[in-house]
ROTI-260923 format. One line per 10 residues: number of its first residue (from 1); their letters; for each residue x, y, z of C-alpha. Coordinates in steps of 0.5 Angstrom, whole numbers, plus 2048, in hexadecimal, padded with zeros to 3 digits. Layout:
<atoms>
NUM	a	X/Y/Z; ...
</atoms>
This chain:
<atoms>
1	xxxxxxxxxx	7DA/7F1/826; 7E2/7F3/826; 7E3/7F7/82D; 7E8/7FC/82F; 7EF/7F9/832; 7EE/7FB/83A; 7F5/7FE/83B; 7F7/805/83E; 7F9/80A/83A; 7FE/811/83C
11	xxxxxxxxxx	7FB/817/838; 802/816/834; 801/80E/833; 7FA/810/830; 7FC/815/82C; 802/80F/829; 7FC/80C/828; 7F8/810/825; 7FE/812/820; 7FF/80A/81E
21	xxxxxxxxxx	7F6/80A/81D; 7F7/810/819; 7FD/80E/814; 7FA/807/813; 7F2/80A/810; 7F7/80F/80C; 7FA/809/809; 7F4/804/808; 7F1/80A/803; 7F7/80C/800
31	xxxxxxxxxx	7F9/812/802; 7F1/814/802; 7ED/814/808; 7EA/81B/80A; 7EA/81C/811; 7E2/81C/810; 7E2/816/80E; 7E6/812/814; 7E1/817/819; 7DB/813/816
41	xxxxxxxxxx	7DE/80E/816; 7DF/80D/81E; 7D9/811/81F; 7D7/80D/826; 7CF/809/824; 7CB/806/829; 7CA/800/823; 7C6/7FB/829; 7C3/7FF/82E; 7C7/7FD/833
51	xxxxxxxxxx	7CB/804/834; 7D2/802/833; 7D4/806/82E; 7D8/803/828; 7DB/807/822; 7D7/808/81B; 7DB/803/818; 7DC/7FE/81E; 7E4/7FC/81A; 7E6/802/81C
61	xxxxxxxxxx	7E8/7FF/825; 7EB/7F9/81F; 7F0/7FF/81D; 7F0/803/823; 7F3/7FC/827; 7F8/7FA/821; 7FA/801/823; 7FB/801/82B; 7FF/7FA/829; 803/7FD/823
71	xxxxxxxxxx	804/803/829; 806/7FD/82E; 80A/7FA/82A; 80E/7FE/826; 80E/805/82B; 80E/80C/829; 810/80E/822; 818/810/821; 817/817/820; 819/81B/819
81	xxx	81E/81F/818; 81D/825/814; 822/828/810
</atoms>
């Protein structure tokens, strides 16, 4: 079973990571996925009686982690400029 990476987060480094999380599910649908769905898709199960809870589709700690390390690596986004 995939785990979550054991690392420490600010509130502001979760939220960079959150944002990497979310922008990669929109693109892996081609710009489609509705909210509902990555909630379903995160829901926390108990699949073997063991009380860990895992998400729904246990993929998602695989993304999440790919983007902690992207967030690690790659830092804050640049901010946009608005014209």
């Amino acid at each position: 079973m995939i785990e979550f990476k054991k690392e420490n987060l600010t509130v502001e480094d979760a939220f960079w990571v959150m944002k990497n999380f979310l922008q990669k599910h929109y693109e892996l649908s081609n710009n489609t996925i509705e909210i509902s769905d990555l909630l379903s898709f995160i829901e926390p199960m108990d699949w073997n009686g063991s009380k860990v809870k895992v998400p729904a589709d246990n993929s998602m700690i695989e993304y999440w982690n790919e983007a902690f390390e992207k967030y690690k690596n790659e830092g804050k986004p640049d901010w946009k400029k608005i014209k």
